[in-house]
Backbone as CSV, one residue per row, in Angstrom:
resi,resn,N_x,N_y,N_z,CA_x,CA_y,CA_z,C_x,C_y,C_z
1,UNK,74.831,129.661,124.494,74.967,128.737,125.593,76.335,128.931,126.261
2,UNK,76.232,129.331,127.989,77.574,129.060,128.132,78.095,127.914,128.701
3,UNK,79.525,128.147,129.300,80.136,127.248,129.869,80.114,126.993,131.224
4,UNK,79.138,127.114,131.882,78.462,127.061,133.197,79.546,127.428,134.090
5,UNK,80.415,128.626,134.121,81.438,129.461,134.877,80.737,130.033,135.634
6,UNK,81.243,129.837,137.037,80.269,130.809,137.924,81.090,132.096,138.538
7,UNK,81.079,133.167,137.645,81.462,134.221,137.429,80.725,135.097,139.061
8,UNK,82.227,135.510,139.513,81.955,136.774,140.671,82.464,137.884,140.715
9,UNK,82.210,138.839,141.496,83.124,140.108,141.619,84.563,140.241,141.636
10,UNK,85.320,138.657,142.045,86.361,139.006,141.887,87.026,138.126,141.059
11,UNK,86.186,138.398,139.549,86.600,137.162,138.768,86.654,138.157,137.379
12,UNK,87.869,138.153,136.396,88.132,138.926,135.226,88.194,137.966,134.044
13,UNK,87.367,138.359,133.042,86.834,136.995,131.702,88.199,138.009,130.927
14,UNK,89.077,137.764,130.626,89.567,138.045,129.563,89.614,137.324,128.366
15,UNK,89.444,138.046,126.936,88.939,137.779,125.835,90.358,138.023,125.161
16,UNK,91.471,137.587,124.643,92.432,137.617,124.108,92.253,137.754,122.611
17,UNK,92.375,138.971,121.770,92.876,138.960,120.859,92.096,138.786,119.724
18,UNK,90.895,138.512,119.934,89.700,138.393,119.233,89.555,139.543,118.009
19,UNK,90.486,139.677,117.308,90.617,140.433,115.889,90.048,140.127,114.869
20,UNK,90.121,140.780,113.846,90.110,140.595,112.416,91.177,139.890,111.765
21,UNK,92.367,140.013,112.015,93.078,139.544,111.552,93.330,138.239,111.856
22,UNK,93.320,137.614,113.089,93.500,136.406,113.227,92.090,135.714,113.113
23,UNK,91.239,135.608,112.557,89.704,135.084,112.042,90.248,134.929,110.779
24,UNK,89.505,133.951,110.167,89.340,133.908,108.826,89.218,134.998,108.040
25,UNK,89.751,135.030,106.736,90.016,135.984,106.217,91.258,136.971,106.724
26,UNK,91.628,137.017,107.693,92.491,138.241,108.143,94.028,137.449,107.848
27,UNK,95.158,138.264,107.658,96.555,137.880,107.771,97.129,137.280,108.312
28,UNK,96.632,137.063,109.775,97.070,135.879,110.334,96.174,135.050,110.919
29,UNK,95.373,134.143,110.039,94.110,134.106,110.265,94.548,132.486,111.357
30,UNK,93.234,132.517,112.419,93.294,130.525,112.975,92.047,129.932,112.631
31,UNK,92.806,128.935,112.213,91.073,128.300,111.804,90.581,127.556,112.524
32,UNK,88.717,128.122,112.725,87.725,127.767,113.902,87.646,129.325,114.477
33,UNK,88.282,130.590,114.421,88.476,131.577,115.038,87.113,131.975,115.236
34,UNK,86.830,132.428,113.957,85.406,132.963,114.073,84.210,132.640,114.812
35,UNK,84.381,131.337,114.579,83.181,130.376,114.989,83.472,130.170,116.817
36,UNK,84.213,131.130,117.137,84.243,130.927,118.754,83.277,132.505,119.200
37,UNK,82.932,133.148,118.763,82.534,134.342,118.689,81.119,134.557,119.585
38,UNK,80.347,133.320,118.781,78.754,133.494,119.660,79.449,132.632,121.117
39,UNK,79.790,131.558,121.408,80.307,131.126,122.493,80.733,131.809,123.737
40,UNK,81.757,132.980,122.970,82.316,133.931,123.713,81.443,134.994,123.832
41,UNK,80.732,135.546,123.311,79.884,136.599,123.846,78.193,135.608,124.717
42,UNK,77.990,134.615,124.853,77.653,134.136,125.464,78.250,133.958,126.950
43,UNK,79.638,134.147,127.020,80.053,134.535,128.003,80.644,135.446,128.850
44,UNK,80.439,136.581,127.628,80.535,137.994,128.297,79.483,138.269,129.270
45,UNK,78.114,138.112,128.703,77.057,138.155,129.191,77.255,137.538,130.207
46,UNK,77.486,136.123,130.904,77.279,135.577,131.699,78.429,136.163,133.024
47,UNK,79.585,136.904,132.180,80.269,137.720,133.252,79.911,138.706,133.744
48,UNK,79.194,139.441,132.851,78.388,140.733,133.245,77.432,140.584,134.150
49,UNK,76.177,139.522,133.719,75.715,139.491,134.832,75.793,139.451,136.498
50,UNK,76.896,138.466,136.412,77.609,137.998,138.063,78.171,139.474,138.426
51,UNK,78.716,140.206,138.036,79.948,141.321,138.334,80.727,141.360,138.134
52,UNK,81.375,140.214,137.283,82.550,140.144,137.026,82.975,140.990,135.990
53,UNK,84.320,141.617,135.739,84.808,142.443,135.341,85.262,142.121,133.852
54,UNK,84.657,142.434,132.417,85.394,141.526,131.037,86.667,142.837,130.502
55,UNK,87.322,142.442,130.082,88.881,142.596,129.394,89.350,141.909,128.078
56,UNK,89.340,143.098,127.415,89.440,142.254,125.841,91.216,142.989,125.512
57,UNK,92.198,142.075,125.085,93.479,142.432,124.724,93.239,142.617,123.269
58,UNK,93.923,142.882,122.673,94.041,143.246,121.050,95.845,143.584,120.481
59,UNK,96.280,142.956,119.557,97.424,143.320,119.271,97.514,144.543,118.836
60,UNK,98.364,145.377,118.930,97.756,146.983,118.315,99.520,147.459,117.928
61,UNK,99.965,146.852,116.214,101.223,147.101,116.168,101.716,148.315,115.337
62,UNK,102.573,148.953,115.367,102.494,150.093,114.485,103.131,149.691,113.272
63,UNK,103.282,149.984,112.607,103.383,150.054,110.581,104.682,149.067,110.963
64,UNK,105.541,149.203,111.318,106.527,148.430,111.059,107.361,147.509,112.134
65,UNK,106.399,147.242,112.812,106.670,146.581,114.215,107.734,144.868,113.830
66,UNK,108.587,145.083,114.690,109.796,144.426,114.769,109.211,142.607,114.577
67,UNK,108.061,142.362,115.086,107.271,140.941,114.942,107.133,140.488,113.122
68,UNK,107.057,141.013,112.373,106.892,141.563,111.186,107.952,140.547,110.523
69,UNK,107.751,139.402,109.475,108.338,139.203,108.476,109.709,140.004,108.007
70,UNK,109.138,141.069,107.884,110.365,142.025,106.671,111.484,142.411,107.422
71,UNK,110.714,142.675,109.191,111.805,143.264,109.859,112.747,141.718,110.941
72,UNK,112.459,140.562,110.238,113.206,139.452,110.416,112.332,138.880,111.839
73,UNK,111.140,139.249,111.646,110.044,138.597,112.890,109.328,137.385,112.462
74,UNK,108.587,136.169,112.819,108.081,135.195,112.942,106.699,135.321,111.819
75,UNK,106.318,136.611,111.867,104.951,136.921,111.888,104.601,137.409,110.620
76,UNK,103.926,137.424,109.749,103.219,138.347,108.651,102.726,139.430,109.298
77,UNK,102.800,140.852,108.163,101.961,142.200,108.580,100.439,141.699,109.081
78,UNK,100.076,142.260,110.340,99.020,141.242,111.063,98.645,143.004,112.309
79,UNK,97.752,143.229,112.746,96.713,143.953,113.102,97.679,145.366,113.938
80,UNK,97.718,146.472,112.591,98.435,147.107,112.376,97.420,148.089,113.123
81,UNK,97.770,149.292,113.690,97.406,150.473,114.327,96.057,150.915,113.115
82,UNK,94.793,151.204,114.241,94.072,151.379,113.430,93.516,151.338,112.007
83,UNK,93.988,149.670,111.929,93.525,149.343,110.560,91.992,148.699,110.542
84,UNK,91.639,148.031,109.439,90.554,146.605,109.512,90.942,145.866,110.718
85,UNK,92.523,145.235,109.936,92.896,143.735,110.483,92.485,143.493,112.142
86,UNK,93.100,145.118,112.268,93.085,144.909,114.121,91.889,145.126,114.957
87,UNK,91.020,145.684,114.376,90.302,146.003,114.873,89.069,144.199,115.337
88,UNK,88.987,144.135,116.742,87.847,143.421,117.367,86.872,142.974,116.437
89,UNK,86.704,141.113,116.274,85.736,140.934,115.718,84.277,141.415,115.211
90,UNK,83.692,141.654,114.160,82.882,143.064,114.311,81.251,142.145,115.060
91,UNK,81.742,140.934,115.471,80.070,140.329,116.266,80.495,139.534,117.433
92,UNK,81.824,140.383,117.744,81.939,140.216,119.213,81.262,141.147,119.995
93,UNK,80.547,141.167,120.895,79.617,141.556,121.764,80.185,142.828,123.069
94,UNK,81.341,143.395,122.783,81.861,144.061,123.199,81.044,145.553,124.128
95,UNK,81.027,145.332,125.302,79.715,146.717,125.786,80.978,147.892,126.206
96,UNK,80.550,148.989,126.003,81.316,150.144,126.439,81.722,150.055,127.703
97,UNK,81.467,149.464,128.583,82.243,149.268,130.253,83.473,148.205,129.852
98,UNK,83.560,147.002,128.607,84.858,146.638,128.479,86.309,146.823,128.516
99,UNK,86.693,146.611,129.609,88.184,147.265,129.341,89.152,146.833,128.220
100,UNK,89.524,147.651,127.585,89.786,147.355,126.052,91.695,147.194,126.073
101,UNK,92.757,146.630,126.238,93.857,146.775,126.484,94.834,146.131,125.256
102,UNK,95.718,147.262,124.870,96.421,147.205,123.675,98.213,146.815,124.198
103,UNK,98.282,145.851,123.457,99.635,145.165,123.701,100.634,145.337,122.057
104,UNK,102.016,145.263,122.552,102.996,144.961,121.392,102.748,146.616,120.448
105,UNK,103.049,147.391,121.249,102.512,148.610,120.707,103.819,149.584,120.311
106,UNK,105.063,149.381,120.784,106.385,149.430,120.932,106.885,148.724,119.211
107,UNK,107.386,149.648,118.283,108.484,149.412,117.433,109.595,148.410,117.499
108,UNK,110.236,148.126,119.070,111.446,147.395,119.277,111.122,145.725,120.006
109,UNK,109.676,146.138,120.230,109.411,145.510,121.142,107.791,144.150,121.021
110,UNK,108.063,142.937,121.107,106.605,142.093,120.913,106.592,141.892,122.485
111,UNK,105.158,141.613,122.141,104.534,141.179,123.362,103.078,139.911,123.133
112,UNK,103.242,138.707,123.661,102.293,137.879,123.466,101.141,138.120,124.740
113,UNK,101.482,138.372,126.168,100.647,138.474,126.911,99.751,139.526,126.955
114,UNK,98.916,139.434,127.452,98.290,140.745,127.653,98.385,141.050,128.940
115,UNK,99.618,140.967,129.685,99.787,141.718,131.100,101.149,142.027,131.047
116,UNK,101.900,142.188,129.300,103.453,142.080,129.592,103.214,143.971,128.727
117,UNK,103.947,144.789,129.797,103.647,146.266,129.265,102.382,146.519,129.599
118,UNK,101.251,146.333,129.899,100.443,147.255,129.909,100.139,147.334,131.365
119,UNK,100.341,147.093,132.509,99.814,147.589,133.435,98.369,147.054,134.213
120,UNK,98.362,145.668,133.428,96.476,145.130,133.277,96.889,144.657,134.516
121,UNK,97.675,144.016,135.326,98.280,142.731,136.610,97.469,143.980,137.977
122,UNK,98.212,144.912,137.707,98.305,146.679,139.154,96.888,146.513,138.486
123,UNK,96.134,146.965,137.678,94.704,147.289,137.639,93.910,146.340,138.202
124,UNK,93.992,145.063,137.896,92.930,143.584,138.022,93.380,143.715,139.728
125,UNK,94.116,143.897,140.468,94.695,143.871,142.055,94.050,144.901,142.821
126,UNK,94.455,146.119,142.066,93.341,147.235,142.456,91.801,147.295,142.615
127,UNK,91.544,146.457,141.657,90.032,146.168,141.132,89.708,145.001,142.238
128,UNK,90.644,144.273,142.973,90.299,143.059,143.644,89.650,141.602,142.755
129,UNK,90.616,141.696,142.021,90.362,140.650,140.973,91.123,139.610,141.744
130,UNK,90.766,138.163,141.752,91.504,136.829,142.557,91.649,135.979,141.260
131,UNK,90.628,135.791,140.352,90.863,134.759,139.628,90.515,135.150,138.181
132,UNK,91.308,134.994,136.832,91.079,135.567,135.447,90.954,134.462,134.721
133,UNK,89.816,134.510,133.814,88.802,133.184,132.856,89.473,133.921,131.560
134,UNK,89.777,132.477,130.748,90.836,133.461,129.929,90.191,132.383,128.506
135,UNK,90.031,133.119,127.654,89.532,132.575,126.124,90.136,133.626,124.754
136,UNK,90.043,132.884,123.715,90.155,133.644,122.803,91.423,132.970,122.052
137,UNK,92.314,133.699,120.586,93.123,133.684,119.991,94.603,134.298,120.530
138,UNK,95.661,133.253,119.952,95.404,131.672,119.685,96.107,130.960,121.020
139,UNK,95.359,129.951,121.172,95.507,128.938,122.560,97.058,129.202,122.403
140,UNK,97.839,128.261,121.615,99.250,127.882,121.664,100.071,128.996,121.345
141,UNK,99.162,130.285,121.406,100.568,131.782,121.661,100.115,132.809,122.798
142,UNK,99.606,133.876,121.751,99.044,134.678,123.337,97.634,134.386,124.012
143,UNK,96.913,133.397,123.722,96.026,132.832,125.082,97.180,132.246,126.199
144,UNK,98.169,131.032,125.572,98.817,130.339,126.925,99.785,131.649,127.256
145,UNK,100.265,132.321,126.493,101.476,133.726,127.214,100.929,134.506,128.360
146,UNK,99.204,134.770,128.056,98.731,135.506,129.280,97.955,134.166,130.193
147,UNK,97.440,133.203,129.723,97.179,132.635,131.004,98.519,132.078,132.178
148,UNK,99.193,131.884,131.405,100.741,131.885,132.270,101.382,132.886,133.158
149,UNK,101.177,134.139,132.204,101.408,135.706,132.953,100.793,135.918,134.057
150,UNK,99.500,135.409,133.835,98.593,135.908,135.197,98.601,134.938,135.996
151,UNK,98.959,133.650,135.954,99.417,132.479,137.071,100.886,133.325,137.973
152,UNK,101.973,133.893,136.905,102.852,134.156,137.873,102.659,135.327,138.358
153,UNK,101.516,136.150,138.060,101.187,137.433,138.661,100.423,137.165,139.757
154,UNK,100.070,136.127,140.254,99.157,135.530,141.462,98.026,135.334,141.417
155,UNK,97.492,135.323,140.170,95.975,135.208,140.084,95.635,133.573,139.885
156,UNK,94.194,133.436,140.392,93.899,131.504,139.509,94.043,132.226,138.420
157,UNK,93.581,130.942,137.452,93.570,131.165,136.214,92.759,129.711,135.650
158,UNK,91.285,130.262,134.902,90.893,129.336,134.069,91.212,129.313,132.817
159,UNK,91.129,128.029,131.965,91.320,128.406,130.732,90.309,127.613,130.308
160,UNK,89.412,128.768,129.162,87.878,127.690,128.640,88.214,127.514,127.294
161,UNK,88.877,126.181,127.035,89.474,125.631,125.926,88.825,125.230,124.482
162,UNK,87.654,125.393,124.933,86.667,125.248,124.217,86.458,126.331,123.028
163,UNK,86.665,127.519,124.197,86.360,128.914,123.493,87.711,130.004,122.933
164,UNK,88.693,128.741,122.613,90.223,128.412,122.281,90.205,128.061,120.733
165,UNK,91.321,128.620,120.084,91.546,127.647,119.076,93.428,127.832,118.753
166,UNK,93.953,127.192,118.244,95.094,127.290,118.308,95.943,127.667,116.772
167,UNK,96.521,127.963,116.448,97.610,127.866,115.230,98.214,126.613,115.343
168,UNK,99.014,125.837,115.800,99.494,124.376,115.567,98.539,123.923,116.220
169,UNK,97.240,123.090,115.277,96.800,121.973,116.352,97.217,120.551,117.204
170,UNK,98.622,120.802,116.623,99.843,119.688,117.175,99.867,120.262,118.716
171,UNK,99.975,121.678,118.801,100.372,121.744,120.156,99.457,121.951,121.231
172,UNK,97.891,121.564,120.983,97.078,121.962,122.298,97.304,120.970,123.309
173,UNK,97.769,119.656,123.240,98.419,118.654,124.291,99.711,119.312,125.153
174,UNK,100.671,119.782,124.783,101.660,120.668,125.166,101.181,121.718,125.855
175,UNK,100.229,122.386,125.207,100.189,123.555,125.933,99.378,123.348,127.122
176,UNK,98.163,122.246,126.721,97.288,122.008,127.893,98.360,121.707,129.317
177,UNK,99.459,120.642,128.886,100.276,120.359,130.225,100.764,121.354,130.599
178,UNK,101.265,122.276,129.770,101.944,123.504,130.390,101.362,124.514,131.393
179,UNK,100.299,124.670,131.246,99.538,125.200,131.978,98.608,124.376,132.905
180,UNK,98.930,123.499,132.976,97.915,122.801,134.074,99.548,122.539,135.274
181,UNK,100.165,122.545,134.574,102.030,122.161,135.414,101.913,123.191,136.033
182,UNK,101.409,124.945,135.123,101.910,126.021,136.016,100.488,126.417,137.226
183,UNK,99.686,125.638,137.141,98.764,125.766,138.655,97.268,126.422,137.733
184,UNK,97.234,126.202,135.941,96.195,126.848,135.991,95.146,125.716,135.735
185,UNK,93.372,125.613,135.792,92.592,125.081,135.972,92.351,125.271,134.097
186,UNK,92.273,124.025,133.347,91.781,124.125,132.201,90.506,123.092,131.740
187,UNK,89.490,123.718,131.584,87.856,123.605,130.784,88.119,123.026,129.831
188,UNK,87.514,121.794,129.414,87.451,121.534,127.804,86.663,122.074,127.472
């Protein structure tokens, strides 16, 4: 069932982060992760159909990436270069036309958005993208980092909160204002 989004040609569903690792079971797991999975590929489909363009980010860090516990980062070893952890939920609905975009890929360097380093902002502009539907793991880090990114990159920006789950469930009130302050449209 979806979220009755009326998905067009110049509309980009990005799917944030939807790993192994941050699902249950994985290293940096959120709980509810998994269970957003049929939701969200319920709404791949419903992007595909319209024309709209889907975009799945993925953390993709190498062996000893600076985010990292050991190397004095925030984070536990969490979806390491071609491991399990990182690799895309395995019943996310992912079709080979997905544009697949790897962030925080840099040794020196993190990245929460998925438009900070990679070049996704120049592609979605090129593509004539106006407005990006944004779901996935976790609401209160890199879901709000890129729905924010792409507010100041000029795009709308929905956020389907539903198909959200967060690491502090203290902060989905915070984050909801934060992003409704920075001009984006948020779905329960």
């Amino acid at each position: 069932m979806t979220l009755d989004v009326e998905y067009g040609p110049h509309d980009a569903l990005l799917v944030v982060d939807m790993q192994n690792d941050f699902c249950e079971g994985g290293a940096l797991a959120v709980r509810g992760g998994a269970a957003l999975v049929p939701g969200i590929n319920a709404e791949i489909e419903a992007a595909r159909a319209a024309g709209a363009l889907v975009v799945a980010s993925r953390d993709w860090h190498p062996v000893d990436h600076v985010s990292f516990a050991h190397r004095g980062g925030p984070w536990p070893v969490h979806c390491v270069q071609d491991t399990e952890g990182a690799a895309f939920h395995p019943d996310l609905a992912l079709h080979d036309d997905t544009l697949r975009v790897s962030k925080a890929t840099a040794f020196d360097a993190d990245a929460y958005s998925a438009f900070e380093g990679t070049g996704l902002a120049g592609y979605l502009k090129e593509k004539g993208i106006e407005r990006v539907v944004v779901c996935g793991l976790a609401l209160d880090v890199c879901v709000k980092a890129t729905a924010l990114e792409a507010r100041r990159r000029g795009f709308d920006v929905l956020l389907l909160e539903a198909l959200t789950a967060p690491v502090d469930p203290d902060a989905v009130d915070d984050c909801r204002c934060e992003l409704t302050d920075a001009g984006a449209k948020v779905r329960p």
